[in-house]
ChimeraX commands (.cxc) that place a marker at each C-alpha (Angstrom):
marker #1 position 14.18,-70.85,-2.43 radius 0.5
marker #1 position 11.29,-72.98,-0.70 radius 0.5
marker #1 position 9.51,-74.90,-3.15 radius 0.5
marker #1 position 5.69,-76.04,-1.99 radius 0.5
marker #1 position 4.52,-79.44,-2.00 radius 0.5
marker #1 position 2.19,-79.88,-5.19 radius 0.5
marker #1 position -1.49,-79.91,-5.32 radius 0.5
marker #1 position -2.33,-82.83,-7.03 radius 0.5
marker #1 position -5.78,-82.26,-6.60 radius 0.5
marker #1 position -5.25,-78.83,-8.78 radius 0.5
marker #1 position -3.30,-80.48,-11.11 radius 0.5
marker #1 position -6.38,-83.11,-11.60 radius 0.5
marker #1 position -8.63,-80.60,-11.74 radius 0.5
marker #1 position -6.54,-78.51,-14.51 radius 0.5
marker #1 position -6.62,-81.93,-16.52 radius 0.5
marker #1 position -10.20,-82.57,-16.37 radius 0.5
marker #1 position -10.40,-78.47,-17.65 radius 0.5
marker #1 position -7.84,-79.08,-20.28 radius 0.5
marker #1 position -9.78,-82.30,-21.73 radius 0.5
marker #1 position -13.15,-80.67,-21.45 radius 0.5
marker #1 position -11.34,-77.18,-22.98 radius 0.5
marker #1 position -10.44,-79.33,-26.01 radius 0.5
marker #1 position -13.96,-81.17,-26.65 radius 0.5
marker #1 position -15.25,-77.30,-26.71 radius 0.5
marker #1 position -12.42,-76.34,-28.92 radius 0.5
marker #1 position -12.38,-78.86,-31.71 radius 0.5
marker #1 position -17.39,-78.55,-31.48 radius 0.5
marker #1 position -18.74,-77.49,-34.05 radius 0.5
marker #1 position -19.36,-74.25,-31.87 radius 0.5
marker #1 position -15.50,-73.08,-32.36 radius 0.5
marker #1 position -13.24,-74.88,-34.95 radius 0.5
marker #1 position -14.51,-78.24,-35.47 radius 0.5
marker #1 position -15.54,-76.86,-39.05 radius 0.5
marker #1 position -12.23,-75.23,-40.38 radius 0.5
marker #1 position -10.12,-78.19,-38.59 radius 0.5
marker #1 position -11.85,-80.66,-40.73 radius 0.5
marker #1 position -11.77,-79.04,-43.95 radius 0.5
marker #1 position -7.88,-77.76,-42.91 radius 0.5
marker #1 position -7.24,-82.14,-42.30 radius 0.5
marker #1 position -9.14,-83.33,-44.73 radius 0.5
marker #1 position -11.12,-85.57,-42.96 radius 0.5
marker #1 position -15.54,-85.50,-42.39 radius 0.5
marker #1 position -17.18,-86.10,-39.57 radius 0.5
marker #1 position -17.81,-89.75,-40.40 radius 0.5
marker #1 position -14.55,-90.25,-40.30 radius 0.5
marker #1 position -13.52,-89.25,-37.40 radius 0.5
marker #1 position -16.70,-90.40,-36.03 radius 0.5
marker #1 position -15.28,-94.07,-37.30 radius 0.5
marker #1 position -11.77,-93.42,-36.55 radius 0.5
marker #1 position -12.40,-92.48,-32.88 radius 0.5
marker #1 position -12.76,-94.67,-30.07 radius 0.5
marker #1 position -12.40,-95.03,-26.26 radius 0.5
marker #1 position -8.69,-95.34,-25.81 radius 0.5
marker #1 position -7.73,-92.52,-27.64 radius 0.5
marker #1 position -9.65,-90.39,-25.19 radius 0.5
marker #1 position -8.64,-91.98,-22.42 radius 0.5
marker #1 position -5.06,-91.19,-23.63 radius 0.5
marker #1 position -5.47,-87.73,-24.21 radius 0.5
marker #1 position -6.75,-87.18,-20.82 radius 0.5
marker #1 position -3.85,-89.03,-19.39 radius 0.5
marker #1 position -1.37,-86.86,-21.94 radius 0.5
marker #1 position -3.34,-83.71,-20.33 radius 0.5
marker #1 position -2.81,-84.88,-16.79 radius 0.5
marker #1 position 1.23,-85.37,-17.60 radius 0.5
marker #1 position 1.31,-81.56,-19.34 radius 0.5
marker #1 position -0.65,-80.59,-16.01 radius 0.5
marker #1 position 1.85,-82.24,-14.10 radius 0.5
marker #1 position 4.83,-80.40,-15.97 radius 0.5
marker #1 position 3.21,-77.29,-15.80 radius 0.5
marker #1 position 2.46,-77.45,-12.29 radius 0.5
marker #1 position 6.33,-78.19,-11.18 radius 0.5
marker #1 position 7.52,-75.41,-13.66 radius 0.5
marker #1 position 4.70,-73.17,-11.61 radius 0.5
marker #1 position 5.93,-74.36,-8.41 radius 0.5
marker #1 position 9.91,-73.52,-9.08 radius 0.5
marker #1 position 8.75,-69.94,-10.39 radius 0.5
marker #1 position 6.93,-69.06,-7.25 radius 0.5
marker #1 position 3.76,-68.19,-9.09 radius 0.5
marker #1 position 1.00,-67.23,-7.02 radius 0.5
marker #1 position -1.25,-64.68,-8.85 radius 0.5
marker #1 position -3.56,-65.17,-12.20 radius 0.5
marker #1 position -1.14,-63.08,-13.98 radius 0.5
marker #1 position 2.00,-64.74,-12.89 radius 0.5
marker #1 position 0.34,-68.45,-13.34 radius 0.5
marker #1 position -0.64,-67.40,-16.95 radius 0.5
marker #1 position 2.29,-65.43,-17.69 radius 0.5
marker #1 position 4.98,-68.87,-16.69 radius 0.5
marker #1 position 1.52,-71.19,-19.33 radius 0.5
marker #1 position 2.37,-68.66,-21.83 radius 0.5
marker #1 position 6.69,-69.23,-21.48 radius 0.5
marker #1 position 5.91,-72.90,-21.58 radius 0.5
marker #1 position 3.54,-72.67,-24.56 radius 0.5
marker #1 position 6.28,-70.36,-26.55 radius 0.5
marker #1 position 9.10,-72.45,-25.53 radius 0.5
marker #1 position 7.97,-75.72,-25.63 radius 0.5
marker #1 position 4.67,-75.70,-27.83 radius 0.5
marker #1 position 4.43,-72.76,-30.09 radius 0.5
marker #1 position 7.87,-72.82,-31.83 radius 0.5
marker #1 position 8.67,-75.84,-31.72 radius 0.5
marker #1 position 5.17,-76.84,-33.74 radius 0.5
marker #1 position 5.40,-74.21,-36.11 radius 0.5
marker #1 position 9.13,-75.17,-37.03 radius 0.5
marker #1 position 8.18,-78.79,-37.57 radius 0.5
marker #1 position 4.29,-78.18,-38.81 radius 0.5
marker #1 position 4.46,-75.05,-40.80 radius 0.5
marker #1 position 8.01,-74.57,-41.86 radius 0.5
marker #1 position 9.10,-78.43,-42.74 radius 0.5
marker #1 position 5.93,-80.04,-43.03 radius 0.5
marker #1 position 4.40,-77.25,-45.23 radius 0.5
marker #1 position 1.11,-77.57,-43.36 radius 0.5
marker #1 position -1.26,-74.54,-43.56 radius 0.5
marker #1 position -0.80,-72.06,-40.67 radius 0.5
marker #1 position -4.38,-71.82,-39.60 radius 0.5
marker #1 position -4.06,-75.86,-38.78 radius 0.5
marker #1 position -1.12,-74.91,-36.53 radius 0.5
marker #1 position -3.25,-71.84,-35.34 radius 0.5
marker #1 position -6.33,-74.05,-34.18 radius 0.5
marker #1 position -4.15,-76.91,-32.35 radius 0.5
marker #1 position -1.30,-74.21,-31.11 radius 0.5
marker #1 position -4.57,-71.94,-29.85 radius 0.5
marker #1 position -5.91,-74.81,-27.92 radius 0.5
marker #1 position -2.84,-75.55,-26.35 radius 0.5
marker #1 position -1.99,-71.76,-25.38 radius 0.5
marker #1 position -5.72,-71.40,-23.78 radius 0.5
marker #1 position -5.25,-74.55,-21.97 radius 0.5
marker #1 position -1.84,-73.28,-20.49 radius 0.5
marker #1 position -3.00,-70.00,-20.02 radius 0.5
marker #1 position -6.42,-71.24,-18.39 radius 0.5
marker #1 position -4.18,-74.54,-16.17 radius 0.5
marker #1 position -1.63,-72.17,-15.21 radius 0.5
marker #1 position -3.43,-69.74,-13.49 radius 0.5
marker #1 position -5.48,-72.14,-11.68 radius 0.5
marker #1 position -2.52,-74.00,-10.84 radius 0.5
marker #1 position -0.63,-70.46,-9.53 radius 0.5
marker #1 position -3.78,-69.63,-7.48 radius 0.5
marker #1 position -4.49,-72.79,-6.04 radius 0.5
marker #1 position -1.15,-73.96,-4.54 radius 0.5
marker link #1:1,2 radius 0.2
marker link #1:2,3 radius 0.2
marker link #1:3,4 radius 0.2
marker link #1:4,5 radius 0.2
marker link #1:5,6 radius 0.2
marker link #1:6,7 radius 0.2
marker link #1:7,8 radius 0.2
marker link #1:8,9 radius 0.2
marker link #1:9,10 radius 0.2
marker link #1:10,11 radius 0.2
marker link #1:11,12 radius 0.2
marker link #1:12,13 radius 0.2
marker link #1:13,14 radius 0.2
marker link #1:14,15 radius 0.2
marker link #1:15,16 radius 0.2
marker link #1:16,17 radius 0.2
marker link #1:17,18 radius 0.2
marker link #1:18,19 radius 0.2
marker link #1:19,20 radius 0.2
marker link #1:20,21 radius 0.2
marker link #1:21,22 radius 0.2
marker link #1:22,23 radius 0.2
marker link #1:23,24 radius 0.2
marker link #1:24,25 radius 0.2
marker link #1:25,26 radius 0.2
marker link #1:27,28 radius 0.2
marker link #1:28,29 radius 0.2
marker link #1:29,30 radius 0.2
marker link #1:30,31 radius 0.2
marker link #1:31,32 radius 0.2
marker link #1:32,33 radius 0.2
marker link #1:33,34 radius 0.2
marker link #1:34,35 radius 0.2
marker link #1:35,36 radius 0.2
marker link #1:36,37 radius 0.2
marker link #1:37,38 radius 0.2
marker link #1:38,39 radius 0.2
marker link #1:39,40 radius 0.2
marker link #1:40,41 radius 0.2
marker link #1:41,42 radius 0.2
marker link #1:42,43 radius 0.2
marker link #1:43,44 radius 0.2
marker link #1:44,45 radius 0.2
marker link #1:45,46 radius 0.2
marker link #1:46,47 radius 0.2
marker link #1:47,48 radius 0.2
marker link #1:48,49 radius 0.2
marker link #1:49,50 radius 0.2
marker link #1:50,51 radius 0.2
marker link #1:51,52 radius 0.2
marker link #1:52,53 radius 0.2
marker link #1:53,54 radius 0.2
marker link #1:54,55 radius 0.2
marker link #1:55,56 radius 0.2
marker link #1:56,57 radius 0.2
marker link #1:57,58 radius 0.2
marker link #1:58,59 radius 0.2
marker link #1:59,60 radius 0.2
marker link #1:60,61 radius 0.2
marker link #1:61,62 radius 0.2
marker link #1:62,63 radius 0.2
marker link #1:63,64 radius 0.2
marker link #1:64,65 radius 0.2
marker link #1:65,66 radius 0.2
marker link #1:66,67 radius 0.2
marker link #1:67,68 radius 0.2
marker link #1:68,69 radius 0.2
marker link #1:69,70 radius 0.2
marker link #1:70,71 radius 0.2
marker link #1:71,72 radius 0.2
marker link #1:72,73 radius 0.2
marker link #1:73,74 radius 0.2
marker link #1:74,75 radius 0.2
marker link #1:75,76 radius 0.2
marker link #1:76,77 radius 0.2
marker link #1:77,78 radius 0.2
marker link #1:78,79 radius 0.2
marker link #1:79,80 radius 0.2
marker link #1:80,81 radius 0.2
marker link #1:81,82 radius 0.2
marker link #1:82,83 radius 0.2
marker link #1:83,84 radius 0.2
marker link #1:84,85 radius 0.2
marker link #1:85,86 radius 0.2
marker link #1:86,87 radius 0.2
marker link #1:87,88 radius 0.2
marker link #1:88,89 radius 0.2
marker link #1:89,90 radius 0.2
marker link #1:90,91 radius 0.2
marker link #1:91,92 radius 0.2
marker link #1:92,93 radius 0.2
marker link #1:93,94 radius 0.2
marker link #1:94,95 radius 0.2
marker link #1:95,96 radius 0.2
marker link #1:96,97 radius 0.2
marker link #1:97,98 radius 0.2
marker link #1:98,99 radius 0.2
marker link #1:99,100 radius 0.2
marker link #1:100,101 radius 0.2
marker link #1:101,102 radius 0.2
marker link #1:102,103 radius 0.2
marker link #1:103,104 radius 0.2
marker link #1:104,105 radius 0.2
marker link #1:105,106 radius 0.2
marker link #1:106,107 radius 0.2
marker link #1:107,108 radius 0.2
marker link #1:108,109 radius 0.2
marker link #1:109,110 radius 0.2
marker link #1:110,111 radius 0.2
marker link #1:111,112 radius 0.2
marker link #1:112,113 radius 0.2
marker link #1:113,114 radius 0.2
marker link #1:114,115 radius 0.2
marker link #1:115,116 radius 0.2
marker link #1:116,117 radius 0.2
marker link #1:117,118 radius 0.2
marker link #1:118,119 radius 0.2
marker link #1:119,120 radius 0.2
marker link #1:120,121 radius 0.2
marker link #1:121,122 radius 0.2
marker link #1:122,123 radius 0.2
marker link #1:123,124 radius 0.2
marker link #1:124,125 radius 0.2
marker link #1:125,126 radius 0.2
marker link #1:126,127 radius 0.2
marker link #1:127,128 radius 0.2
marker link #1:128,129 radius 0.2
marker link #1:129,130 radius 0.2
marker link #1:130,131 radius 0.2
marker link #1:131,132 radius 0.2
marker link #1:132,133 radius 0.2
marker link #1:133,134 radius 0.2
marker link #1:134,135 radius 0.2
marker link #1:135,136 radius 0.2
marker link #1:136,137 radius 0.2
view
């Protein structure tokens, strides 16, 4: 099997779509709402909590999942929407969704519509990455 060089420049992309994914995801227009009251926290609190460098370090987190995804992409010989989204969806299952749940839900006792809002945004994002990422090889 011949595995492609990467496109790094789809893999930046898919990061900078990830990051702004999650700002969308976690407004007041989606889940910002039911997140806070599921975490406890207001929006002052956050608001004082946040800061720069954790931004910066989500982005760079996104970039690395890109990265991963990209590779796993690559070594499946996706090259349709379908096929990209179908191999974001394995790696969300396998590496996101069950492994979350086990720890959040099932040990940690943590309400399932917590795991549900931050498991959601990582599936879309891996859906949404990996069929860009398929296409645009």
């Amino acid at each position: 099997m011949e595995v492609m060089p990467l496109n790094y420049v789809a893999v930046l992309v898919c990061a900078v779509v990830m990051f702004m994914l999650g700002g969308l995801w976690y407004s007041p227009a989606l889940f910002a709402k039911q997140w806070m009251e599921l975490i406890g926290k207001s929006k002052e609190e956050l608001k004082n909590a946040s800061n720069a460098t954790m931004y910066v370090r989500s982005f760079i987190l996104g970039l690395m999942s890109c990265y991963v995804l990209a590779n796993i992409i690559n070594f499946a010989g996706a090259t349709t929407v379908e096929t990209g989204a179908m191999v974001g969806f394995v790696c969300w299952a396998g590496f996101n969704g069950a492994p979350t749940y086990n720890n959040e839900v099932n040990f940690m006792k943590r309400p399932i519509a917590l795991w549900g809002i931050n498991s959601g945004y990582i599936l879309v994002s891996y859906l949404v990455c990996g069929a860009i990422l398929a296409l645009w090889r």
